[in-house]
DRENDO-1510 file (C-alpha; in Angstrom, 1 decimal, always signed):
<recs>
REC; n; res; u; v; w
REC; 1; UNK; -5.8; +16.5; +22.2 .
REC; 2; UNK; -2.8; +18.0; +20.5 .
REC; 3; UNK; +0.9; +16.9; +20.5 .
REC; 4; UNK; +4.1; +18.7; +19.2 .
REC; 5; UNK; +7.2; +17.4; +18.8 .
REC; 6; UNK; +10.8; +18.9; +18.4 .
REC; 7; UNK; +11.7; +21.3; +15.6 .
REC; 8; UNK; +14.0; +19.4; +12.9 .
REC; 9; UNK; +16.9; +22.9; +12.5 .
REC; 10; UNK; +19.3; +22.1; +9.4 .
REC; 11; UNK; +22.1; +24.3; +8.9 .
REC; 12; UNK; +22.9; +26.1; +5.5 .
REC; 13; UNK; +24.6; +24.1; +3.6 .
REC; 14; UNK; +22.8; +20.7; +4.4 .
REC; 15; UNK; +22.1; +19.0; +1.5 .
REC; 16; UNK; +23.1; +22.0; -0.7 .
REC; 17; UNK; +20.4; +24.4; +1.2 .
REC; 18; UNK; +20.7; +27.8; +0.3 .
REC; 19; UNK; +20.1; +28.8; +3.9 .
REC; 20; UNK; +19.3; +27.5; +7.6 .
REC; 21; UNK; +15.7; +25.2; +7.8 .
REC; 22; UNK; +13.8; +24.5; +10.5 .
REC; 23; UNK; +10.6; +22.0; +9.8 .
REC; 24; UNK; +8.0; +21.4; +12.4 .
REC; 25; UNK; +4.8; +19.1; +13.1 .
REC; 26; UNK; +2.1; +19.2; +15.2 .
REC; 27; UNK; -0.2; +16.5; +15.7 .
REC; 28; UNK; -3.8; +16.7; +17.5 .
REC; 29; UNK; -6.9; +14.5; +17.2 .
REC; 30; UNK; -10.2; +16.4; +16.8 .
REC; 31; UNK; -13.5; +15.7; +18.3 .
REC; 32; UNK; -14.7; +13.4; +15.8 .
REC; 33; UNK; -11.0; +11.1; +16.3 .
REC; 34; UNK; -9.7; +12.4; +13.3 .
REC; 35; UNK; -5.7; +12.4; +13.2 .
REC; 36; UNK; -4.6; +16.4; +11.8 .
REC; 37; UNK; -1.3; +16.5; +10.9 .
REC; 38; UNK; +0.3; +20.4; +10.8 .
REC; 39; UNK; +3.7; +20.5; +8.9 .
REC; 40; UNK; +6.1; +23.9; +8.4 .
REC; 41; UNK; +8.6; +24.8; +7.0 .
REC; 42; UNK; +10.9; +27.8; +7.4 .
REC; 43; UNK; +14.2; +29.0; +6.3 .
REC; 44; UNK; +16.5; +31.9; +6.1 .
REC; 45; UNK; +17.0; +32.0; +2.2 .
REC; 46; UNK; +14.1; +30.8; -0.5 .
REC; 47; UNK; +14.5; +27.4; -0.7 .
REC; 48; UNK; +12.2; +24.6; -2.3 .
REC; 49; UNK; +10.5; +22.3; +0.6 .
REC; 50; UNK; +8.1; +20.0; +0.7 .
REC; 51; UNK; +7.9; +17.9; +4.0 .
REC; 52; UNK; +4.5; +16.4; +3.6 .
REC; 53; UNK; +4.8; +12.0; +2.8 .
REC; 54; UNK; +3.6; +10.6; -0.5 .
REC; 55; UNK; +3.3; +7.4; +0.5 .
REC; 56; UNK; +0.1; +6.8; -2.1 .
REC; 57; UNK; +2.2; +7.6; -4.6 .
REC; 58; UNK; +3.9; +5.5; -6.9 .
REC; 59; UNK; +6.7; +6.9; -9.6 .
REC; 60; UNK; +7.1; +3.5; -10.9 .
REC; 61; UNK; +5.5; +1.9; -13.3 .
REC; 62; UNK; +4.3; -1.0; -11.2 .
REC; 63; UNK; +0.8; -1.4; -9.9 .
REC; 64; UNK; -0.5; +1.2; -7.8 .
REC; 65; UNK; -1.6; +0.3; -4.8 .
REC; 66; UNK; -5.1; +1.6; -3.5 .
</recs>
């Protein structure tokens, strides 16, 4: 079962980008039920991107949780 949903298109100049971005995802569940996430990334000009959550990790210095 696979799913994709819209392309994200930022223009240059979003944020400060150096260039146009475009991020996408694709989800699809394999035969086992395991959830796969695909994310990219593209843009016009070299630009640093990293779409993928970190929601394990904690910058803080409180407990971590997990």
């Amino acid at each position: 079962m696979k799913w994709r949903g819209r392309d994200l298109s930022l223009p240059e100049g979003t944020g400060g980008l150096p260039g146009p971005l475009t991020l996408r995802a694709r989800y699809s569940v394999d035969g086992e039920g395991a959830l796969e996430i695909l994310l990219e990334a593209e843009s016009g000009a070299p630009t640093f991107c990293n779409p993928a959550p970190h929601s394990d990790c904690g910058i803080s210095s409180g407990e971590v949780i997990g």
